[in-house]
C-alpha positions as CSV (number, residue, x, y, z in Angstrom):
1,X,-26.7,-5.8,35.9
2,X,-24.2,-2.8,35.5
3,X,-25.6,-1.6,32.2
4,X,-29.1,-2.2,33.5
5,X,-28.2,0.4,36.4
6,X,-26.2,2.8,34.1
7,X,-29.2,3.1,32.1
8,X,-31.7,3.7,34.8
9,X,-29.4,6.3,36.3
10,X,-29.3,7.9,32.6
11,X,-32.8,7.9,32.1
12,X,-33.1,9.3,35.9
13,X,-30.5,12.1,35.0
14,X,-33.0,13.4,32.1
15,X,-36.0,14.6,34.1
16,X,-34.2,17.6,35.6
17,X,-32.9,18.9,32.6
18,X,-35.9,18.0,30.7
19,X,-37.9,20.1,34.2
20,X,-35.9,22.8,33.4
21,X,-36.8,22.8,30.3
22,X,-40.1,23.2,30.5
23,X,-39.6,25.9,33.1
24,X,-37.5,27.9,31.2
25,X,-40.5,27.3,28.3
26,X,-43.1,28.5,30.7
27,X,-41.5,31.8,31.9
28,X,-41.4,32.5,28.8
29,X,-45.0,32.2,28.0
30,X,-46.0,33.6,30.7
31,X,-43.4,37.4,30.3
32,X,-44.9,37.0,26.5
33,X,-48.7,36.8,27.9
34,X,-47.7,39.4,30.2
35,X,-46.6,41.7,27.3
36,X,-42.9,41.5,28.1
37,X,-41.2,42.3,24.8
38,X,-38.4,39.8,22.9
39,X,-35.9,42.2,22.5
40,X,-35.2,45.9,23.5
41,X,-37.6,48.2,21.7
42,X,-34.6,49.4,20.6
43,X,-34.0,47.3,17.7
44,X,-31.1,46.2,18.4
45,X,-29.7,43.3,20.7
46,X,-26.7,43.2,22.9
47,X,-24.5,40.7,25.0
48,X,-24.0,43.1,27.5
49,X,-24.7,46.5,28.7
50,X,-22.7,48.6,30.9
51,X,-24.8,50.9,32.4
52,X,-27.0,50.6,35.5
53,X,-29.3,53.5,34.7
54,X,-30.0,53.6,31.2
55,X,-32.7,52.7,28.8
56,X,-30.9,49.9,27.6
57,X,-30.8,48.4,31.3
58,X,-32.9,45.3,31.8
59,X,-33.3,45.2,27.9
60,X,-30.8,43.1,26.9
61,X,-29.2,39.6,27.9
62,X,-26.7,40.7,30.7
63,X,-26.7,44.2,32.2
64,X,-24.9,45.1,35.7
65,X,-27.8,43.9,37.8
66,X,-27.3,40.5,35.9
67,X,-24.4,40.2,39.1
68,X,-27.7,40.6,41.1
69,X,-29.3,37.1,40.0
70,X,-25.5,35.4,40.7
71,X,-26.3,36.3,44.3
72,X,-29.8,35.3,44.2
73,X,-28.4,31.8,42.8
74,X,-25.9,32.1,45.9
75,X,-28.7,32.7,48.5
76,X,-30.6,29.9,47.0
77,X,-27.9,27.7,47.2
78,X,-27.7,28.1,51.1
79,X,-31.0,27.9,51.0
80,X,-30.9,24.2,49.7
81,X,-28.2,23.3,51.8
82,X,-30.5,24.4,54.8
83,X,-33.8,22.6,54.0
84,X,-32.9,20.1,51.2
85,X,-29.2,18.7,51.5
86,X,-29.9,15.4,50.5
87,X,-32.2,16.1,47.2
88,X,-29.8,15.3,44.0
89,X,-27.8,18.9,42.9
90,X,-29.7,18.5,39.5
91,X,-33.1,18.6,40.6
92,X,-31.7,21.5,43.6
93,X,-30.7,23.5,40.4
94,X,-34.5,22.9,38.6
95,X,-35.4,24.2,42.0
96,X,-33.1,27.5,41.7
97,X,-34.4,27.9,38.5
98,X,-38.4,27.7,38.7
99,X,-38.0,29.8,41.7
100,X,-35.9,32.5,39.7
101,X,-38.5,32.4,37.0
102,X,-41.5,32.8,39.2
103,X,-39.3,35.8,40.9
104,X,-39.3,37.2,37.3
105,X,-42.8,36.8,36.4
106,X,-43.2,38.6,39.4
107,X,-40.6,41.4,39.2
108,X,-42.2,42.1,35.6
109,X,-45.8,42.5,36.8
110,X,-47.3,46.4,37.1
111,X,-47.1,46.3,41.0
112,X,-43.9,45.3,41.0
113,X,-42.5,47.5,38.2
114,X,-43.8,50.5,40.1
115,X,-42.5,49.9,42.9
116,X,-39.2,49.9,41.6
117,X,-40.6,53.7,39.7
118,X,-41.8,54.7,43.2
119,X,-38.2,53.8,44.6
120,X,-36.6,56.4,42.5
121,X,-35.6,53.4,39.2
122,X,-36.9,56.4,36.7
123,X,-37.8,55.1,33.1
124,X,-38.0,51.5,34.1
125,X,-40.2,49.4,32.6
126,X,-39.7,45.8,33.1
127,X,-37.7,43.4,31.7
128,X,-37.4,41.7,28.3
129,X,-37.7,38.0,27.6
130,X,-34.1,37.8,27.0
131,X,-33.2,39.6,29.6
132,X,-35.2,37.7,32.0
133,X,-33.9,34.5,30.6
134,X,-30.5,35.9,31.4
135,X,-31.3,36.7,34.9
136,X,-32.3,33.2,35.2
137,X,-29.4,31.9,33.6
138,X,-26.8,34.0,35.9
139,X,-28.8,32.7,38.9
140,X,-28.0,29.2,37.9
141,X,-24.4,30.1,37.4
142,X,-24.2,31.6,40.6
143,X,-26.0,28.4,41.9
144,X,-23.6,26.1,40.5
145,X,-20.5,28.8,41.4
146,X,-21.4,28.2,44.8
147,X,-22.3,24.6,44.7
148,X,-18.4,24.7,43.3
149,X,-16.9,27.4,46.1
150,X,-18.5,25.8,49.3
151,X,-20.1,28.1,51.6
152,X,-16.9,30.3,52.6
153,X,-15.7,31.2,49.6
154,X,-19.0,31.4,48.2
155,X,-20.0,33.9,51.4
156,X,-16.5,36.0,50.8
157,X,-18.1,36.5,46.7
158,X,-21.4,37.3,48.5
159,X,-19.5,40.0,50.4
160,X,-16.9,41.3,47.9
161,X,-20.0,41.7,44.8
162,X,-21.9,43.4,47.5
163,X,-19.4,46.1,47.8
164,X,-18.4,46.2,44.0
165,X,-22.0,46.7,43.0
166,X,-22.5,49.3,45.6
167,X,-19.9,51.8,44.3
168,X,-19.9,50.8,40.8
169,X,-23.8,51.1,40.3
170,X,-25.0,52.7,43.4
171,X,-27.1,49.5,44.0
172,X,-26.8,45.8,45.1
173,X,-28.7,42.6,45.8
174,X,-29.5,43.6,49.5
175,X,-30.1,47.4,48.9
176,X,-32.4,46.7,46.5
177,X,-34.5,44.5,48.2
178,X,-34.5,47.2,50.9
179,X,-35.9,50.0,48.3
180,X,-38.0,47.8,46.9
181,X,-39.6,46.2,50.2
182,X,-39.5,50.2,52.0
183,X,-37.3,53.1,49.9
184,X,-35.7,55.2,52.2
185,X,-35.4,58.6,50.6
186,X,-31.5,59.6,51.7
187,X,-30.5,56.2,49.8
188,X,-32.9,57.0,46.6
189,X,-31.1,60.7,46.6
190,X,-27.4,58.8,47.0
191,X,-28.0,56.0,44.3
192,X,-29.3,59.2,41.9
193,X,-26.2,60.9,42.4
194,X,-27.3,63.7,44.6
């Protein structure tokens, strides 16, 4: 009877990761049919890049806006909590992450990337694949994070990379849904240094 139940709970326990699986495959379809490159034009790859406001931004695997997509994973997270306590963490974090890739499918589409032009992000052209597969990785880091933290703590990291991101890159999660929903012209001239 107990191994009969251990292995139905097993075989349960695949689908989520095998869900996210498949999602993670999709996204990727879909950025490549899009026209999304692999890897920065560049020809080279990198773990991480500094800069906010550099060619190499959104290029490669993390980048500081990667801190962006832990707050998205953070936001989602309450989100759950809200409208879908009960449903089992694994298939919440499937949830977190077909979400974040339909947000990148979108956030790499021509609209969408001019918009972020129009709002004063010069030289931007979308992400990469990789990059966009490490946004959706850091989201379900910050998803799990939070899951981990409990909603205090997890509000008190919402608050404190809010304010980090805001004087080290001029930009955070919330400001940047701001310029990107209506750009206000005395923050596009502050986050270009003027």
């Amino acid at each position: 009877m107990f191994s009969l139940l251990a292995a139905t709970l097993a075989r349960r326990s695949v689908w989520p990761w095998l869900a996210i699986a498949i999602t993670l495959a999709a996204v990727t379809f879909q950025l490549h049919c899009q026209g999304r490159l692999w890897l920065c034009s560049c020809g080279r790859f990198f773990l991480w890049v500094g800069e906010a406001r550099s060619t190499n931004t959104s290029q490669h695997l993390f980048d500081p806006y990667s801190f962006t997509h832990v707050l998205h994973g953070v936001v989602f997270f309450w989100l759950l909590m809200l409208f879908a306590p009960r449903l089992w963490w694994s298939w919440q974090l499937w949830l977190v992450v077909a979400v974040e890739a339909v947000w990148e499918v979108i956030e790499n589409s021509d609209f969408v990337i001019q918009r972020y032009r129009d709002a004063g992000v010069l030289g931007y052209f979308g992400d990469t694949i990789v990059n966009s597969l490490g946004d959706i990785a850091m989201c379900g880091f910050g998803f799990v994070l939070t899951r981990y933290l409990g909603f205090g703590r997890s509000l008190a990291l919402f608050a404190a990379m809010e304010v980090v991101l805001l004087f080290w890159i001029r930009d955070s999660l919330v400001l940047n849904v701001v310029m990107l929903i209506y750009p206000v012209e005395c923050i596009e001239r502050w986050q270009a240094g003027y």
